[in-house]
PDB file with SEQRES, HELIX, SHEET and CRYST1 records, atoms N, CA, C and O in Angstrom:
SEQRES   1 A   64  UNK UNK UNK UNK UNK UNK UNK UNK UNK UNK UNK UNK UNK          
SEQRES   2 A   64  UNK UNK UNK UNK UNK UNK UNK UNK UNK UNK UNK UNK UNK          
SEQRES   3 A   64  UNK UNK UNK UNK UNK UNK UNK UNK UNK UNK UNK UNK UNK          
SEQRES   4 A   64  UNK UNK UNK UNK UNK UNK UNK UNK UNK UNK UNK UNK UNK          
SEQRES   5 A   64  UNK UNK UNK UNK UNK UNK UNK UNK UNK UNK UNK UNK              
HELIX    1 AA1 UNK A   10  UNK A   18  1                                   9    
HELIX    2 AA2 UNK A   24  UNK A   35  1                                  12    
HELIX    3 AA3 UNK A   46  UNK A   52  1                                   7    
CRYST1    1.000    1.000    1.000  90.00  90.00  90.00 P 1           1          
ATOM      1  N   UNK A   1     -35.639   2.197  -1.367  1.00  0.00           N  
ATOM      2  CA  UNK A   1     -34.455   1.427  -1.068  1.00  0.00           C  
ATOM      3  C   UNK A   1     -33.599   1.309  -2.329  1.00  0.00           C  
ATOM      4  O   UNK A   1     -34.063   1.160  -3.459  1.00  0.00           O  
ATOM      5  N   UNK A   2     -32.472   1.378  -2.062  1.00  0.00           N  
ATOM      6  CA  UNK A   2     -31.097   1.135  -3.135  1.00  0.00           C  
ATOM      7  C   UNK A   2     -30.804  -0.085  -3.573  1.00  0.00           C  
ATOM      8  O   UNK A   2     -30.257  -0.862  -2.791  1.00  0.00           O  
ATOM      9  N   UNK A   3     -31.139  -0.536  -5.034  1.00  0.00           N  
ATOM     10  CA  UNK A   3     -30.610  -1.887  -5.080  1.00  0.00           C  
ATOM     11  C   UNK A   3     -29.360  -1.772  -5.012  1.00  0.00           C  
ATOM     12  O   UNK A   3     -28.912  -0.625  -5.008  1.00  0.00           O  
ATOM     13  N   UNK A   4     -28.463  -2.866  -4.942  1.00  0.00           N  
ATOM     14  CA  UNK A   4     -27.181  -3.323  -5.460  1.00  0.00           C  
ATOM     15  C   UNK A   4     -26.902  -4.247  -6.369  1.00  0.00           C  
ATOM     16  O   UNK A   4     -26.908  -5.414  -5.977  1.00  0.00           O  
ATOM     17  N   UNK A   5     -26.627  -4.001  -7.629  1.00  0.00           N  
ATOM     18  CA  UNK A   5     -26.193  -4.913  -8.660  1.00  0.00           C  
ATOM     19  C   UNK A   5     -24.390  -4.830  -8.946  1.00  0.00           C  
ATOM     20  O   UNK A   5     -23.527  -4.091  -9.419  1.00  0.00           O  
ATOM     21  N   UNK A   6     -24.532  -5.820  -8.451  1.00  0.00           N  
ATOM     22  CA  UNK A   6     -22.753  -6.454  -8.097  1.00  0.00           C  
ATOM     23  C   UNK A   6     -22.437  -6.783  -9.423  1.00  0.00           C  
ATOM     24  O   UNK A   6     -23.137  -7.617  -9.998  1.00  0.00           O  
ATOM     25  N   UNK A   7     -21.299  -6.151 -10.115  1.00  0.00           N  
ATOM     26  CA  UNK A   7     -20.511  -6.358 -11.132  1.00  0.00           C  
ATOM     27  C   UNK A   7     -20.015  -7.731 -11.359  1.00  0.00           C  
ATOM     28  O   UNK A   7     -19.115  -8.124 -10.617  1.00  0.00           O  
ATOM     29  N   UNK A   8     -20.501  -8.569 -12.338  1.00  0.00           N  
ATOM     30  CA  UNK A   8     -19.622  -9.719 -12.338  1.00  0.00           C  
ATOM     31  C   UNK A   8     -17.664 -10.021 -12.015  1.00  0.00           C  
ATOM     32  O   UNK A   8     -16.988 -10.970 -11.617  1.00  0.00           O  
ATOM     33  N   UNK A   9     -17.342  -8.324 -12.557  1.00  0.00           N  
ATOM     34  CA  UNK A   9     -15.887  -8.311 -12.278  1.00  0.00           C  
ATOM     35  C   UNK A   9     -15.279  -8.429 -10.732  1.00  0.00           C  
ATOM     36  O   UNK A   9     -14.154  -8.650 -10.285  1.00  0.00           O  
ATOM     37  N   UNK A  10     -16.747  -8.138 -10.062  1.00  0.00           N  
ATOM     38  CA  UNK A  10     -15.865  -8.314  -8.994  1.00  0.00           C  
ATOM     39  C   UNK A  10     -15.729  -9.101  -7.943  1.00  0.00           C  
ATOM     40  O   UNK A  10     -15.168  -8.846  -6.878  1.00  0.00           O  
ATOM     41  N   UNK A  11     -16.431 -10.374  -8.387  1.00  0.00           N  
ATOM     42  CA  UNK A  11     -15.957 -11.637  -7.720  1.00  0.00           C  
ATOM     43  C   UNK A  11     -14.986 -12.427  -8.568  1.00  0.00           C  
ATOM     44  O   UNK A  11     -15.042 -13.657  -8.590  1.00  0.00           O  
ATOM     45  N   UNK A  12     -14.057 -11.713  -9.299  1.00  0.00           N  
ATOM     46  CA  UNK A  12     -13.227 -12.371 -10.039  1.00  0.00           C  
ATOM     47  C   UNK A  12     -12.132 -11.610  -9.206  1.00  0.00           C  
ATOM     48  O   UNK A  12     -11.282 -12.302  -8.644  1.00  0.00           O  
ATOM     49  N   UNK A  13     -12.077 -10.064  -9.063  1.00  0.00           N  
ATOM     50  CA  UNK A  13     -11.203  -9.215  -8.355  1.00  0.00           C  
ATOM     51  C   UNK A  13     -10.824  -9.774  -6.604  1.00  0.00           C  
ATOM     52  O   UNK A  13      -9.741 -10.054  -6.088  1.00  0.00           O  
ATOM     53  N   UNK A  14     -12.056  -9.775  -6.107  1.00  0.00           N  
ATOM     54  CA  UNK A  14     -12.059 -10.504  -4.538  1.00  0.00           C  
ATOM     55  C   UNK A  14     -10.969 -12.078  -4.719  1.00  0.00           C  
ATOM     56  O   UNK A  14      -9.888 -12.323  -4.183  1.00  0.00           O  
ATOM     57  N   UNK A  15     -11.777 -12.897  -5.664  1.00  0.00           N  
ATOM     58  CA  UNK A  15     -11.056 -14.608  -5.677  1.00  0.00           C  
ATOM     59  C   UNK A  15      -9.269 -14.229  -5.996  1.00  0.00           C  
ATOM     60  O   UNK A  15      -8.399 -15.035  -5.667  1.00  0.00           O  
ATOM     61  N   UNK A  16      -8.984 -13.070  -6.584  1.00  0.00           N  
ATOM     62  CA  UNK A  16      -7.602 -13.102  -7.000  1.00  0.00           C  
ATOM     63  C   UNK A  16      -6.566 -12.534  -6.319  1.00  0.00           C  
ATOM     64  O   UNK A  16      -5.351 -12.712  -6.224  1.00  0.00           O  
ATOM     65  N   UNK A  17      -7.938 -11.315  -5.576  1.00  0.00           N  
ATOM     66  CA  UNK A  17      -7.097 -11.192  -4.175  1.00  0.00           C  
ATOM     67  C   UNK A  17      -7.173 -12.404  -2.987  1.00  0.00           C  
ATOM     68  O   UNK A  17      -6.057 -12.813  -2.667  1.00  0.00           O  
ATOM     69  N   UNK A  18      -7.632 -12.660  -2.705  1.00  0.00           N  
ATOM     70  CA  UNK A  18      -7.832 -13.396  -1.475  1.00  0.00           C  
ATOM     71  C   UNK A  18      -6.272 -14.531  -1.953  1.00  0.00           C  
ATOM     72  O   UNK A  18      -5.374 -14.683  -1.126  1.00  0.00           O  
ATOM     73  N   UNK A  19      -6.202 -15.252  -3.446  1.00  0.00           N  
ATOM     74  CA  UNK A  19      -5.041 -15.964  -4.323  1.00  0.00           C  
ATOM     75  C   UNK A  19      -3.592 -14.896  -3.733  1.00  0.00           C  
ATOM     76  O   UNK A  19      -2.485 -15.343  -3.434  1.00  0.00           O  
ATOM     77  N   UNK A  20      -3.804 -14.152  -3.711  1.00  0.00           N  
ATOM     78  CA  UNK A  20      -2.472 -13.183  -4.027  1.00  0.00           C  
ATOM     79  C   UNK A  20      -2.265 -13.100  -2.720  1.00  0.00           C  
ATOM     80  O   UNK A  20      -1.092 -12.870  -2.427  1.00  0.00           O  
ATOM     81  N   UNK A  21      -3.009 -13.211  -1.830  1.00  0.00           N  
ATOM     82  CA  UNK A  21      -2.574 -12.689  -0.514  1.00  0.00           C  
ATOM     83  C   UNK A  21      -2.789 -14.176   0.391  1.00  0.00           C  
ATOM     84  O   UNK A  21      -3.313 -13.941   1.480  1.00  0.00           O  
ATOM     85  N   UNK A  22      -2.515 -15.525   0.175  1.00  0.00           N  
ATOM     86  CA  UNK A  22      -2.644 -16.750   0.556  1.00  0.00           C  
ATOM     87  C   UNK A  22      -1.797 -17.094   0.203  1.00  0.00           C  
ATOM     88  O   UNK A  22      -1.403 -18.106   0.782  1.00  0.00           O  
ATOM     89  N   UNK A  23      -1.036 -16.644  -0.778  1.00  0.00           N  
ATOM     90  CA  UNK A  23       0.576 -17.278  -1.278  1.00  0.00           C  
ATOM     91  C   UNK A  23       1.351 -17.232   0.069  1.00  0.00           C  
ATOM     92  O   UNK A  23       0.995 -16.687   1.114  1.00  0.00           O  
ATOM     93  N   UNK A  24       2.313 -17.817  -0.149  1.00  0.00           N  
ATOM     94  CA  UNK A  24       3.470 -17.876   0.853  1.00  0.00           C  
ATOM     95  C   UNK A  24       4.468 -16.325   0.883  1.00  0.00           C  
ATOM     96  O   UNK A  24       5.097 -15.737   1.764  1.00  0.00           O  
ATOM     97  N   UNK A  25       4.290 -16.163  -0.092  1.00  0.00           N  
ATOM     98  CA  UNK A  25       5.558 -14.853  -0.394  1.00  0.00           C  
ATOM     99  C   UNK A  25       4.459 -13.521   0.454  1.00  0.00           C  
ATOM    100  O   UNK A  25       4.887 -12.798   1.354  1.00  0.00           O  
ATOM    101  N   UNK A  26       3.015 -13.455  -0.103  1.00  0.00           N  
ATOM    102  CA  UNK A  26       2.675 -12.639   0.597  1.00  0.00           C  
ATOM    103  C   UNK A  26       2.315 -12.753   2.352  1.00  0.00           C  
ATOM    104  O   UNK A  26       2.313 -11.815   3.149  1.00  0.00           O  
ATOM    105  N   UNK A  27       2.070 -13.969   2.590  1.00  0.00           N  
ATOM    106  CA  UNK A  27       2.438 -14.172   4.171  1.00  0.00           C  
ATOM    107  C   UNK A  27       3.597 -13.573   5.209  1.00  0.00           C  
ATOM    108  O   UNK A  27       3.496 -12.999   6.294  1.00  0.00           O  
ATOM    109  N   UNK A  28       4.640 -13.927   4.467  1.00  0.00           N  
ATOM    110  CA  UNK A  28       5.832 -13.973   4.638  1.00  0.00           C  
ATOM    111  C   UNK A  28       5.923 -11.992   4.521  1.00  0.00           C  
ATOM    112  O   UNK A  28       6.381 -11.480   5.543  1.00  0.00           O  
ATOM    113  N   UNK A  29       5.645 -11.300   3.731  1.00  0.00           N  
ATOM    114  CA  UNK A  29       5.650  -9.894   3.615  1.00  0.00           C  
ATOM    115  C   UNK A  29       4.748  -9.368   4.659  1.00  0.00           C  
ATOM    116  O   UNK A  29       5.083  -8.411   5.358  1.00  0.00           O  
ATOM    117  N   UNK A  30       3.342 -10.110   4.814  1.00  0.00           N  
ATOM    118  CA  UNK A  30       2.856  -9.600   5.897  1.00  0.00           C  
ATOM    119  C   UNK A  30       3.145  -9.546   7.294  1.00  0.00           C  
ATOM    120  O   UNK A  30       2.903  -8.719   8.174  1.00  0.00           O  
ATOM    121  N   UNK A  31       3.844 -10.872   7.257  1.00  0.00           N  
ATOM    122  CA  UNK A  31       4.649 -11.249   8.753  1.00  0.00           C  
ATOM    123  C   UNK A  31       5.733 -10.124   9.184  1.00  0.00           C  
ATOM    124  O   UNK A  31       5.854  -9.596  10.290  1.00  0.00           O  
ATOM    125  N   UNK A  32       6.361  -9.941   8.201  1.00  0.00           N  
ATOM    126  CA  UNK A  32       7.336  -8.943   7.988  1.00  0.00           C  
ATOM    127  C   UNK A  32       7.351  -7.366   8.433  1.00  0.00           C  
ATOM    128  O   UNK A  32       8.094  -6.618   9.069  1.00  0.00           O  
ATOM    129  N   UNK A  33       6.227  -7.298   7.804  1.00  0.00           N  
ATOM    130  CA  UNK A  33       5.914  -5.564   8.045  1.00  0.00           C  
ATOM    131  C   UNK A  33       4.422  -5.762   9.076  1.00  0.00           C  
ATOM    132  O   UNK A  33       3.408  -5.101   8.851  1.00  0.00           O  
ATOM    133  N   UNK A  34       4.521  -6.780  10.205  1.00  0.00           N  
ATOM    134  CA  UNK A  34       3.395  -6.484  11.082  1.00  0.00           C  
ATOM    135  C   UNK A  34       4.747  -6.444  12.413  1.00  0.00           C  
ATOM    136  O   UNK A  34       4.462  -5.688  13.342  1.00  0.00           O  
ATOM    137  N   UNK A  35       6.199  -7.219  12.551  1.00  0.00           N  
ATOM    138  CA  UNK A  35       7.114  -6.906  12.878  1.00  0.00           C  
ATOM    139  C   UNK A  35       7.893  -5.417  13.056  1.00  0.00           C  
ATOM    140  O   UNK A  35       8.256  -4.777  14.043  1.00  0.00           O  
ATOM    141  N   UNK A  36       7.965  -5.193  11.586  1.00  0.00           N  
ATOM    142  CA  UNK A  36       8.752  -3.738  11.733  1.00  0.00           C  
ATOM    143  C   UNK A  36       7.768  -2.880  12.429  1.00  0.00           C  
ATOM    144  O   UNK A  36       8.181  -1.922  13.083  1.00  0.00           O  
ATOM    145  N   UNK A  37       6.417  -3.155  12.342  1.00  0.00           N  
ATOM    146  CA  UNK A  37       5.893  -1.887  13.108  1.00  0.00           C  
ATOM    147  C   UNK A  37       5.781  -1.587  14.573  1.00  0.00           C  
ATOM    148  O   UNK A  37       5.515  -0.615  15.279  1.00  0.00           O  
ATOM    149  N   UNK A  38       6.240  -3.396  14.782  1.00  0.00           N  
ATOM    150  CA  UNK A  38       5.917  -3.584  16.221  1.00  0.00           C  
ATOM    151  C   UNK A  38       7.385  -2.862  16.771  1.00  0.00           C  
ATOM    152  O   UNK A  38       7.580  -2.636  17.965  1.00  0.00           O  
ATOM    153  N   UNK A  39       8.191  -2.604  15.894  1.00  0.00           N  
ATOM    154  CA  UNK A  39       9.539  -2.495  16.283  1.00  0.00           C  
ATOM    155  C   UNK A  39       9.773  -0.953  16.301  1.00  0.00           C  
ATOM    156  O   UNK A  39      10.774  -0.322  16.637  1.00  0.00           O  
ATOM    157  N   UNK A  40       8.346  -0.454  15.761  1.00  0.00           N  
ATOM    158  CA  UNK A  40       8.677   1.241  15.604  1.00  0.00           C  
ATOM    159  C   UNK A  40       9.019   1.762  14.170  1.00  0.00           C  
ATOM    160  O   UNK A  40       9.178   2.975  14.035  1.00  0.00           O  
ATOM    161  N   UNK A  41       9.170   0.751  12.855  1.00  0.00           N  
ATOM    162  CA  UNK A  41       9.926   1.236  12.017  1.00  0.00           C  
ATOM    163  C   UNK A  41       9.184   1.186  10.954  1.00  0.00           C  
ATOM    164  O   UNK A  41       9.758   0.909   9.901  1.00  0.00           O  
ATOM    165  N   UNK A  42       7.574   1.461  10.930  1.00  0.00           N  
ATOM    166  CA  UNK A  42       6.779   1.441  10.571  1.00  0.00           C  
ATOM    167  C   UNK A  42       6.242   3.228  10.176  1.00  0.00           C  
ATOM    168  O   UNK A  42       6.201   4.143  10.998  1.00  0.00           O  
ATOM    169  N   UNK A  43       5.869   3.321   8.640  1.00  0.00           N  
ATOM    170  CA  UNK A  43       5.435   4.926   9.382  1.00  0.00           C  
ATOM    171  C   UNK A  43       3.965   4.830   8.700  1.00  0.00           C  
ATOM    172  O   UNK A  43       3.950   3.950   7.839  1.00  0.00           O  
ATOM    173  N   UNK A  44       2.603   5.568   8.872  1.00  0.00           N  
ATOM    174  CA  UNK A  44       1.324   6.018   9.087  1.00  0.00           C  
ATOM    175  C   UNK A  44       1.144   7.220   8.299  1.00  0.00           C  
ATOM    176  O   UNK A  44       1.531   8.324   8.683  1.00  0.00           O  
ATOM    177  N   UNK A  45       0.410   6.955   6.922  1.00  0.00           N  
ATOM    178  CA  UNK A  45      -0.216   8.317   6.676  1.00  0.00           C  
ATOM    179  C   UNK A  45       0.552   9.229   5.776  1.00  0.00           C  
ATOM    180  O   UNK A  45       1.751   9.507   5.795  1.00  0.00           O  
ATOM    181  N   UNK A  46      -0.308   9.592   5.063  1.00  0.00           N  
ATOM    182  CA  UNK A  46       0.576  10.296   3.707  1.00  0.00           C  
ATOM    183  C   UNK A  46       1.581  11.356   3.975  1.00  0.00           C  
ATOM    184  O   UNK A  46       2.506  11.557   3.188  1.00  0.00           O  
ATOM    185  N   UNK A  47       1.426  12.031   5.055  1.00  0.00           N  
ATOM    186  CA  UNK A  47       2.609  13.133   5.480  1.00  0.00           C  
ATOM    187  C   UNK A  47       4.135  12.219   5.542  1.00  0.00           C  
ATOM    188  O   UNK A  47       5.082  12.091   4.766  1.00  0.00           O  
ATOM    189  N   UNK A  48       3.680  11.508   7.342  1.00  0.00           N  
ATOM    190  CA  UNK A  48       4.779  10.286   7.014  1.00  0.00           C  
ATOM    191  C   UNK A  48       5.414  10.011   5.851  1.00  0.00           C  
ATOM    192  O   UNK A  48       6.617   9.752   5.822  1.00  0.00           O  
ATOM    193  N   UNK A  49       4.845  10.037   5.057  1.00  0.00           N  
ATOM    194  CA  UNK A  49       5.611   9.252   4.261  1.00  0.00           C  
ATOM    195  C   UNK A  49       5.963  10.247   2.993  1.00  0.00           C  
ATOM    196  O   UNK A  49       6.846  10.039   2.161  1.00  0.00           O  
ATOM    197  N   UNK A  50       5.145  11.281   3.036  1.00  0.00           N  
ATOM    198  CA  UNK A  50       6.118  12.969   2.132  1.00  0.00           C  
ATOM    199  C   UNK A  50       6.999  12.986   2.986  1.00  0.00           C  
ATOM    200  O   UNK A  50       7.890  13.519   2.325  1.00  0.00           O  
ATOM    201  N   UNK A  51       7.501  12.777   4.120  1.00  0.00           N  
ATOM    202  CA  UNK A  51       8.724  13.247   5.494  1.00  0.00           C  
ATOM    203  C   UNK A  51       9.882  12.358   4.828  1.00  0.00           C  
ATOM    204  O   UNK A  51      11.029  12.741   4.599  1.00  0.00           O  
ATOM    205  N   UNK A  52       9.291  10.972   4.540  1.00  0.00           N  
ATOM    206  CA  UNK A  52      10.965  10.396   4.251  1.00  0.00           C  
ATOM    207  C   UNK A  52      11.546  10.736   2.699  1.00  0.00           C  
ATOM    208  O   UNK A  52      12.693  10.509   2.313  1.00  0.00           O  
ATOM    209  N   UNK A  53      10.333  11.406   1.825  1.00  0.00           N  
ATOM    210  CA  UNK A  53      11.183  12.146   0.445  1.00  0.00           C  
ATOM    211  C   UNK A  53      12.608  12.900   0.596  1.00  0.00           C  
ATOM    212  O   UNK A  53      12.758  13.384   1.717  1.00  0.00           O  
ATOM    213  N   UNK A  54      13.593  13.081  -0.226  1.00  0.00           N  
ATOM    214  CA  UNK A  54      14.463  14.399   0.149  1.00  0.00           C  
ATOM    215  C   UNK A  54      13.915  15.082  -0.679  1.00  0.00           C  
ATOM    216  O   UNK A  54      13.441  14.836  -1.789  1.00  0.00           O  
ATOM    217  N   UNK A  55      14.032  16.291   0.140  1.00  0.00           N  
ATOM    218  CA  UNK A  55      13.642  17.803   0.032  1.00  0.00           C  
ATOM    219  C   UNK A  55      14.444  18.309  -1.624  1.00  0.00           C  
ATOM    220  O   UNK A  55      15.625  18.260  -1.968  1.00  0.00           O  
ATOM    221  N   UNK A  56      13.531  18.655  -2.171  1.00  0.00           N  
ATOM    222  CA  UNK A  56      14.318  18.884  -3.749  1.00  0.00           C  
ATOM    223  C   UNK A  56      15.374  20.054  -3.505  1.00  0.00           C  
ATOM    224  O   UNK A  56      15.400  21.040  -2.768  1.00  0.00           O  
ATOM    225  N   UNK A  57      16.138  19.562  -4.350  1.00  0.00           N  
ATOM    226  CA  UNK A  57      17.136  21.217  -4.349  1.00  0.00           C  
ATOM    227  C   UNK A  57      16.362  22.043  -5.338  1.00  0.00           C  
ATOM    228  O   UNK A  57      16.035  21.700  -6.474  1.00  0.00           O  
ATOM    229  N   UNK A  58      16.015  23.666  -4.479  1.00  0.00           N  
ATOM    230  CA  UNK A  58      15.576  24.433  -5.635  1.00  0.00           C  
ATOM    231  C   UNK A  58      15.992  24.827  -6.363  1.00  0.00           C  
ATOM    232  O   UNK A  58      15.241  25.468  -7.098  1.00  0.00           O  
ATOM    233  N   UNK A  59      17.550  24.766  -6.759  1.00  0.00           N  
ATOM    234  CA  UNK A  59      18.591  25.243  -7.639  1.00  0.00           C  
ATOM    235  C   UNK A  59      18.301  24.493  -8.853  1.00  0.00           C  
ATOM    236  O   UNK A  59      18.076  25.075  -9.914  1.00  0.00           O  
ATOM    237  N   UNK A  60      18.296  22.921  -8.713  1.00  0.00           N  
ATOM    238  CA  UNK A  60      17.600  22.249  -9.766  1.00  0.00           C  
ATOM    239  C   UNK A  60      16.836  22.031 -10.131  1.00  0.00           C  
ATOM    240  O   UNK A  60      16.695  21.033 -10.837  1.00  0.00           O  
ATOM    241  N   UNK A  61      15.847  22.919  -9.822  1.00  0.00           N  
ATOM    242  CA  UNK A  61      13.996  22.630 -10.254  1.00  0.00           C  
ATOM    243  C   UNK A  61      14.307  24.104 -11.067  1.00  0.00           C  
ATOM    244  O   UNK A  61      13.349  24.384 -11.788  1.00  0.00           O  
ATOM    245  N   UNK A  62      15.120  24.851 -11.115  1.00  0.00           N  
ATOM    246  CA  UNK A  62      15.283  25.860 -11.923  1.00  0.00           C  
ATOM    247  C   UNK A  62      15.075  26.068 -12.957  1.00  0.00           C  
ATOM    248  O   UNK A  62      14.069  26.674 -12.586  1.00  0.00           O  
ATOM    249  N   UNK A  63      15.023  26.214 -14.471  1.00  0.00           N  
ATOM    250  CA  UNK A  63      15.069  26.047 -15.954  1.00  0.00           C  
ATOM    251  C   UNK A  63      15.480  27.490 -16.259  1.00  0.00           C  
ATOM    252  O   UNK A  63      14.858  28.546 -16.145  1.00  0.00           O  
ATOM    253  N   UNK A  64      16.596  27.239 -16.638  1.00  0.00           N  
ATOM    254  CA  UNK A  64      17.207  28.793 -17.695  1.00  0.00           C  
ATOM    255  C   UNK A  64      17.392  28.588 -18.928  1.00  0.00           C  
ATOM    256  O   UNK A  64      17.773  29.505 -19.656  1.00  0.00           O  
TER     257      UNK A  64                                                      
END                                                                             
């Protein structure tokens, strides 16, 4: 069997998240973007979200 020896760092990491995400501002962001998705305007997944990059111009990726 595998022990587990839990890093002291990371019940300091968990307490500061759980702080960061109990604030009001992050409520308020979560409320927010559990909305836009309901609304469709939400996008999923690393492609998604290479899709809304613009497409480089290859003229300027050039070097002469």
């Amino acid at each position: 069997m595998t022990e587990h020896h839990e890093d002291p760092s990371d019940e300091r990491i968990e307490e500061e998240t759980a702080s960061l995400l109990a604030g009001p501002e992050a409520l308020r962001d979560l409320t927010a973007a559990r909305d836009e998705i309901a609304r469709g305007e939400g996008v999923r997944g690393v492609e998604a979200v290479r899709a809304l990059r613009p497409r480089a111009d290859p003229a300027a990726s050039r070097r002469g």
